[in-house]
C-alpha positions in Angstrom: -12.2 -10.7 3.8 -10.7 -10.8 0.9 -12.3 -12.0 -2.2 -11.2 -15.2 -3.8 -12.0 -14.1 -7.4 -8.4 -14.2 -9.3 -7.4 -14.2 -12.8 -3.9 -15.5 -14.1 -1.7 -13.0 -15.9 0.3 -15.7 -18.1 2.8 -12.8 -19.3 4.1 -11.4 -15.6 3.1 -14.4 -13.8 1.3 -11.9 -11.2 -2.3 -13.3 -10.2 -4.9 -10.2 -10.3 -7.6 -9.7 -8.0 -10.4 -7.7 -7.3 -9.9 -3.9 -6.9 -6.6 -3.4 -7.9 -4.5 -6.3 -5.5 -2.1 -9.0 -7.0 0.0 -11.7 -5.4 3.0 -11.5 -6.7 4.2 -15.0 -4.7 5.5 -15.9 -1.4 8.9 -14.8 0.4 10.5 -16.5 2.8 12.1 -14.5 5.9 15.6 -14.7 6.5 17.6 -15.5 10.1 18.2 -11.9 10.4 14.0 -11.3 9.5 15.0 -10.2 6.2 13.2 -10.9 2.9 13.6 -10.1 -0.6 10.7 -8.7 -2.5 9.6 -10.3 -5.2 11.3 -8.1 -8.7 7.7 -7.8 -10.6 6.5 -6.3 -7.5 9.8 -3.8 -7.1 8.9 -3.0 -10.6 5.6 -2.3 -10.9 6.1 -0.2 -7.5 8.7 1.4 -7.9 10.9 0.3 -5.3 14.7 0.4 -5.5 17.8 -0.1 -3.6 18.1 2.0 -0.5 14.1 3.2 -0.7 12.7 3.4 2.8 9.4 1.6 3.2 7.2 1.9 6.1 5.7 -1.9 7.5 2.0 -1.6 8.6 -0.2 -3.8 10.4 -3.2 -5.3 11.8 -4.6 -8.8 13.1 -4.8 -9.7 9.2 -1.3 -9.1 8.9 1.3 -6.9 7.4 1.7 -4.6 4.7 4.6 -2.3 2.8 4.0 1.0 2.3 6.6 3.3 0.4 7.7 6.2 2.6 6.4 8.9 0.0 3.6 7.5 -1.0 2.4 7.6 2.6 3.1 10.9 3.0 1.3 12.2 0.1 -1.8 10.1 1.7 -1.4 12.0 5.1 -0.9 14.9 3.2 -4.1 14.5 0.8 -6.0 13.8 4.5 -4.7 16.5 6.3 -5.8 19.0 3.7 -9.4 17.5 3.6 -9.4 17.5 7.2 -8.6 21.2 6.9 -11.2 22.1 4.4 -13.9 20.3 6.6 -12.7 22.0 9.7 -12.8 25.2 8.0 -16.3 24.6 6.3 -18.0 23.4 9.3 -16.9 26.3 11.4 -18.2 29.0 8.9 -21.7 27.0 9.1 -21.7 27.2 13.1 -20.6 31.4 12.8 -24.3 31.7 10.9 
């Protein structure tokens, strides 16, 4: 769950929470399902025009996820997953 410990940031108007999260404010979606991300957020994120995002979810709800930045996640975990493949099969060889 996520804790409700925020903290006002008077200058951006984004409220800060724990670990890193902010609320940048609410959206409202479209009749097509569209909805426009709020600019602080675009900013502080990097997001521009014509940048493809990928929409995650769970039961909790949904989340945006730039399309590079997931990569270089799944790329960071594939080369662990590597390593530890690699390390535990030298361990069973001796």
């Amino acid at each position: 769950m996520y804790n409700m410990f925020i903290m006002h940031d008077d200058e951006s108007g984004v409220v800060n929470g724990p670990e890193g999260r902010k609320f940048y404010g609410s959206v409202t979606v479209g009749e097509r399902g569209q909805v426009v991300i709020p600019a602080q957020a675009r900013r502080d994120h990097g997001i521009g025009a014509g940048d493809k995002l990928i929409v995650l979810g769970s039961d909790e709800g949904i989340a945006l996820m730039g399309v590079e930045r997931l990569m270089e996640t799944l790329s960071a975990s594939t080369t662990l997953l590597n390593t530890l493949r690699e390390q535990t099969s030298s361990e069973a060889d001796r």
